[in-house]
C-alpha positions in Angstrom: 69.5 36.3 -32.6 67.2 34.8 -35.5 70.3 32.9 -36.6 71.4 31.7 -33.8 67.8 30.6 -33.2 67.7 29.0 -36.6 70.9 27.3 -36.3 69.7 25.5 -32.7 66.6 24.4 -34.6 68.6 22.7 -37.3 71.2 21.0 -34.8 67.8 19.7 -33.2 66.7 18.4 -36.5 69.9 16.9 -37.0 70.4 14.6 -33.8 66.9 13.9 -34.2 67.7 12.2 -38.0 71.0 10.3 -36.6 69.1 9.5 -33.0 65.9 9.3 -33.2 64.1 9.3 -29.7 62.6 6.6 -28.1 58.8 6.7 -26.8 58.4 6.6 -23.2 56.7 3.4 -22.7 53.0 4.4 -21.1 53.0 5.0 -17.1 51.2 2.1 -15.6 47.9 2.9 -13.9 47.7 1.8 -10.6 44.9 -0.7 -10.5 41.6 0.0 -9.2 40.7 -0.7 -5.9 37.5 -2.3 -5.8 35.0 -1.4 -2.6 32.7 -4.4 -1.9 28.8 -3.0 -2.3 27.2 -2.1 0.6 24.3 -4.5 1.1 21.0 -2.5 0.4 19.5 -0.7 3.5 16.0 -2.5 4.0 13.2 -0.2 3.5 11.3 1.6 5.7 7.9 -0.3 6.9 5.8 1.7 9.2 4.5 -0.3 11.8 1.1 -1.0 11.2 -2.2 0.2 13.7 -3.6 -1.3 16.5 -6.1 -3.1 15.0 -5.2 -4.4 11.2 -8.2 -6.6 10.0 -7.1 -9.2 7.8 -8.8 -9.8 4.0 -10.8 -12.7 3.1 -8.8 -15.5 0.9 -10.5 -18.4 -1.0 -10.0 -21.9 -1.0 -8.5 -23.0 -4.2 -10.1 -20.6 -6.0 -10.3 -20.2 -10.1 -9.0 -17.2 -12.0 -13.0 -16.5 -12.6 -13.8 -17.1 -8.8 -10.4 -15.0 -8.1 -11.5 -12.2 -10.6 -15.6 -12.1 -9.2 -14.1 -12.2 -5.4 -12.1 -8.6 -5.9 -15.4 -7.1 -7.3 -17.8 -8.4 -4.7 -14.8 -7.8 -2.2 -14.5 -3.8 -3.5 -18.5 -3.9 -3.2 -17.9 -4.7 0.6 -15.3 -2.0 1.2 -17.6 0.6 -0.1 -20.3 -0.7 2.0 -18.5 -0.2 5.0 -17.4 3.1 3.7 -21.1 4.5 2.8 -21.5 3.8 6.6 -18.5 4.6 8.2 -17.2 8.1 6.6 -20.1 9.8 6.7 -18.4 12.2 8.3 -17.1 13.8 5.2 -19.4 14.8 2.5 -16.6 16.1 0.6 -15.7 12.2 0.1 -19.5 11.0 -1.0 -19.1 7.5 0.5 -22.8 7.6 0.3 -23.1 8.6 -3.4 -20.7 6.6 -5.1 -21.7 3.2 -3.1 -25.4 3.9 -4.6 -23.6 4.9 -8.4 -21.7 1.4 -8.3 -24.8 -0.5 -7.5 -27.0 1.0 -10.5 -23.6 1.6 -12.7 -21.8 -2.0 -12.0 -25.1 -3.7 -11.7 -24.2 -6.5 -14.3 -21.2 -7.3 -13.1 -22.3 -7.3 -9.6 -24.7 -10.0 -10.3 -22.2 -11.9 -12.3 -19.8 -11.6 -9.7 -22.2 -13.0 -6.6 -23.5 -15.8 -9.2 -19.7 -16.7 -9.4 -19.5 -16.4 -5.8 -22.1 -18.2 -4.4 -21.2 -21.5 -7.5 -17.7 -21.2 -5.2 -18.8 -22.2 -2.1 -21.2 -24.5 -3.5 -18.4 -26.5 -5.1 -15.9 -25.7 -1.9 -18.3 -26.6 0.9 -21.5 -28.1 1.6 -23.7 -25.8 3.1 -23.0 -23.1 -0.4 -25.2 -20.4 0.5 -24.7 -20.7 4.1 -20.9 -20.0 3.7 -21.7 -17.5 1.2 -23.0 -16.0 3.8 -20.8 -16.1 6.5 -17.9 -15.1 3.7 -20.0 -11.6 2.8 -20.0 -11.1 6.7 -16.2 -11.7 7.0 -15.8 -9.5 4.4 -17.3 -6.9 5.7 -15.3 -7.2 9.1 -12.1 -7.0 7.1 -12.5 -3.5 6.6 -14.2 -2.3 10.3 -11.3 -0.1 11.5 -11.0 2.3 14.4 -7.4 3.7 14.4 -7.2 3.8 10.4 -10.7 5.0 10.0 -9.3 8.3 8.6 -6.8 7.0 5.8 -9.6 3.9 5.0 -12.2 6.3 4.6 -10.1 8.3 2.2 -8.7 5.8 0.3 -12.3 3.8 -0.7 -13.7 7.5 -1.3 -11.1 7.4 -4.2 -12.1 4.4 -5.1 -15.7 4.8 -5.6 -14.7 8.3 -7.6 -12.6 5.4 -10.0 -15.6 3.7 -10.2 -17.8 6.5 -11.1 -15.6 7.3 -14.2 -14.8 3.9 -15.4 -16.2 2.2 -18.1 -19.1 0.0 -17.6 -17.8 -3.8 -17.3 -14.6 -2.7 -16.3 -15.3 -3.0 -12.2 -13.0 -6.0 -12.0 -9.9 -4.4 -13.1 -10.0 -1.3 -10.7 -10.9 -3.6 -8.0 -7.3 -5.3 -8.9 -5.6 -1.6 -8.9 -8.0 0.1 -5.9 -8.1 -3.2 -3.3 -4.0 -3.3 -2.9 -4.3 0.7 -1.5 -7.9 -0.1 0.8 -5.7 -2.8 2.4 -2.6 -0.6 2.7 -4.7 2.3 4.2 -6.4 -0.5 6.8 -2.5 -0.6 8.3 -2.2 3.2 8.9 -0.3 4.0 12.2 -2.5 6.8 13.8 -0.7 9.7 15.6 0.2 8.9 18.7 -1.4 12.1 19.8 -5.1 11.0 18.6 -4.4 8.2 21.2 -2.4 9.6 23.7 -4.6 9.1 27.2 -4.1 11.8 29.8 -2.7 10.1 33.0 -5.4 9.5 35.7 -5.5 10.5 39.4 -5.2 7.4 41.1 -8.0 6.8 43.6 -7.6 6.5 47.4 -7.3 3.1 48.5 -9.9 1.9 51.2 -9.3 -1.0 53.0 -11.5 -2.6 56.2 -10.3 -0.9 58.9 -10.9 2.6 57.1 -13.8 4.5 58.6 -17.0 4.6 57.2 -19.2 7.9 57.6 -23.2 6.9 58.0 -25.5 9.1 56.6 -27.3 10.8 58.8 
């Protein structure tokens, strides 16, 4: 059985000296179909509140002026926050509006110098518009339906500002204003504002009697 194994093998060795095989040429791959990308699903954007106040811009304002109006703006937002969210002690609206003013002093002052030089340059009556701008400013963050997610978000805020460096004010205005805003277009629950329907009341018209009092 060995030999006649043997003796196959060397018959196969042979014919492959006198013939040697040829190499299948490599199968062709069928080509790859390519699927066309799906365009990219737009993202999600909650629909904001009822009432979104809109921020304060400048006119042609300078990289100084730009920089001085997200401090005093932050100053504003904690303003309304000291007043508005007093609801919550746990968020100490109160506290960290009074720490900013004593911490941040120095760059507070710079700041409203920088302001107030603005809209002396931009419009006649300076201080006036000053003014009027710190009023506007402070009506861009009066809420009702987003009074909640506001008054959460500037109580984070002030924390930053109670931890940050002094002279540093301006750069977690530019980090902390983006989210205020964001919070000022929270869509409440629909159930805070849901209004029970109303039992309509009977119509009287002229011909309806009247009962005198007696």
């Amino acid at each position: 059985m060995t030999a006649m194994l043997a003796v196959g093998l060397i018959g196969m060795v042979g014919s492959a000296d006198a013939a040697p095989l040829r190499k299948k040429a490599p199968a062709r791959r069928a080509a790859a179909k390519v699927v066309p990308a799906r365009p990219a699903l737009p993202a999600a954007v909650q629909p904001p509140g009822i009432m979104v106040p809109k921020p304060v811009t400048l006119v042609k304002p300078t990289p100084a002026e730009q920089q001085a109006h997200a401090v005093w703006t932050l100053r504003a937002a904690l303003n309304v926050a000291a007043l508005q969210c007093q609801y919550s002690p746990f968020l100490r609206t109160v506290d960290n509006y009074n720490n900013m003013l004593g911490k941040h002093a120095a760059e507070l002052t710079a700041a409203q110098n920088v302001m107030v030089n603005h809209f002396k340059r931009t419009q006649k009556a300076g201080l006036a518009a000053f003014d009027r701008y710190n009023t506007r400013s402070y009506n861009s963050f009066s809420t009702l339906d987003a009074q909640y997610s506001f008054c959460w978000t500037a109580g984070q805020a002030g924390q930053a500002l109670r931890v940050a460096n002094v002279g540093t004010m301006a750069r977690v205005a530019e980090i902390a204003l983006p989210a205020v805003r964001a919070a000022l277009a929270h869509q409440p629950s629909p159930v805070g504002l849901a209004v029970p329907p109303l039992a309509q009341l009977p119509q009287f018209g002229p011909q309806d009697p009247v009962q005198a009092n007696n």
